[in-house]
C-alpha positions as CSV (number, residue, x, y, z in Angstrom):
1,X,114.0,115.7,89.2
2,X,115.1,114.6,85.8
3,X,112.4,116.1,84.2
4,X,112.8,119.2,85.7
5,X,116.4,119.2,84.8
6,X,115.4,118.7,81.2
7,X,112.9,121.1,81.3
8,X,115.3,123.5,82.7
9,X,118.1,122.5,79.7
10,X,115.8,122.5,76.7
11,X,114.3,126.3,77.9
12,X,118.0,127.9,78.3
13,X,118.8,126.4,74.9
14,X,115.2,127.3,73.1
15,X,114.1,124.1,72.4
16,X,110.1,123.4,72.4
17,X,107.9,120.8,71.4
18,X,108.3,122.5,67.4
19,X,111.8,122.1,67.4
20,X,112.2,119.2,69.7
21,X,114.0,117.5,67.2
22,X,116.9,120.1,67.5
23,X,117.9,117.9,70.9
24,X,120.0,115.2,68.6
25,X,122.9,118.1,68.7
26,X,123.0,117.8,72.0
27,X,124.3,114.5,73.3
28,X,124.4,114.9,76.7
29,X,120.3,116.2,76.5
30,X,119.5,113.3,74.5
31,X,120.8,111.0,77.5
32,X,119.0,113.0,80.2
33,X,115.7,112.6,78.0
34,X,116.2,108.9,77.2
35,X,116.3,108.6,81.5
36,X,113.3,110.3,82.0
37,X,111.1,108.2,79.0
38,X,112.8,105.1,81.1
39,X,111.6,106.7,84.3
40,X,108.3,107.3,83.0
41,X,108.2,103.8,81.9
42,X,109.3,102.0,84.8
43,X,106.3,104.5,86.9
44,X,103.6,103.3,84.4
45,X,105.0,99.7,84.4
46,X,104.4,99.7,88.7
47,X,100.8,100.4,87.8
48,X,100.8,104.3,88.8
49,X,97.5,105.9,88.0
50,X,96.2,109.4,88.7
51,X,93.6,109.2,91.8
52,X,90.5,111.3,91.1
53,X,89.9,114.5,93.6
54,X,87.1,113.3,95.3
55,X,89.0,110.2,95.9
56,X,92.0,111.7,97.2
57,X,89.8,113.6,99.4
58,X,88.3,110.9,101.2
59,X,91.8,109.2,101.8
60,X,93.2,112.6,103.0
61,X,90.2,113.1,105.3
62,X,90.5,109.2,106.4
63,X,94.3,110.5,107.3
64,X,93.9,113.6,108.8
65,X,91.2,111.4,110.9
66,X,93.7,108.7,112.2
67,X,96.4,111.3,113.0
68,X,93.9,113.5,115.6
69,X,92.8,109.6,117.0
70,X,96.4,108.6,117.7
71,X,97.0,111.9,119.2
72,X,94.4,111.5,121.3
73,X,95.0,108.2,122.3
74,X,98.7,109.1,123.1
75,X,97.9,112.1,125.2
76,X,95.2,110.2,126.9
77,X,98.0,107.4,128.1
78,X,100.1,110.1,130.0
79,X,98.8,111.3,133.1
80,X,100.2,114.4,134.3
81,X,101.5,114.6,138.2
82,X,100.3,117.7,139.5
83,X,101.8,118.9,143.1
84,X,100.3,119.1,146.5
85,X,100.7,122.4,148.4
């Protein structure tokens, strides 16, 4: 969220990457970008990587998988009372 907001701040104010440097008149900006390099930090110190495609396939596919099995299982538990004419 706090990049978006500073995304969002730096476009309305026509600051890019070639005039990043126009930021320090903004103090309030240079806060909001200071949290996000400490958020960005703290992500990368947790050990956050990018998980290739065809990995994060297989997972989703393994979890997509266990979701139809459990709701199988679970509708194969209830028995449904039908009534006698």
């Amino acid at each position: 969220m706090q990049t978006v907001k500073l995304k969002y701040a730096t476009e309305k104010l026509g600051i890019a990457k070639e005039n990043f440097d126009e930021i320090r008149h903004y103090p309030q900006l240079v806060k909001l970008y200071k949290s996000v390099l400490v958020q960005y930090e703290t992500v990368d110190n947790l050990g956050y990587s990018e998980m290739p495609a065809e990995q994060y396939e297989k997972w989703l596919a393994s979890v997509n998988e266990q979701e139809t099995r459990q709701l199988n299982a679970s509708f194969g538990k209830k028995s449904i009372k039908q009534k006698k004419d």
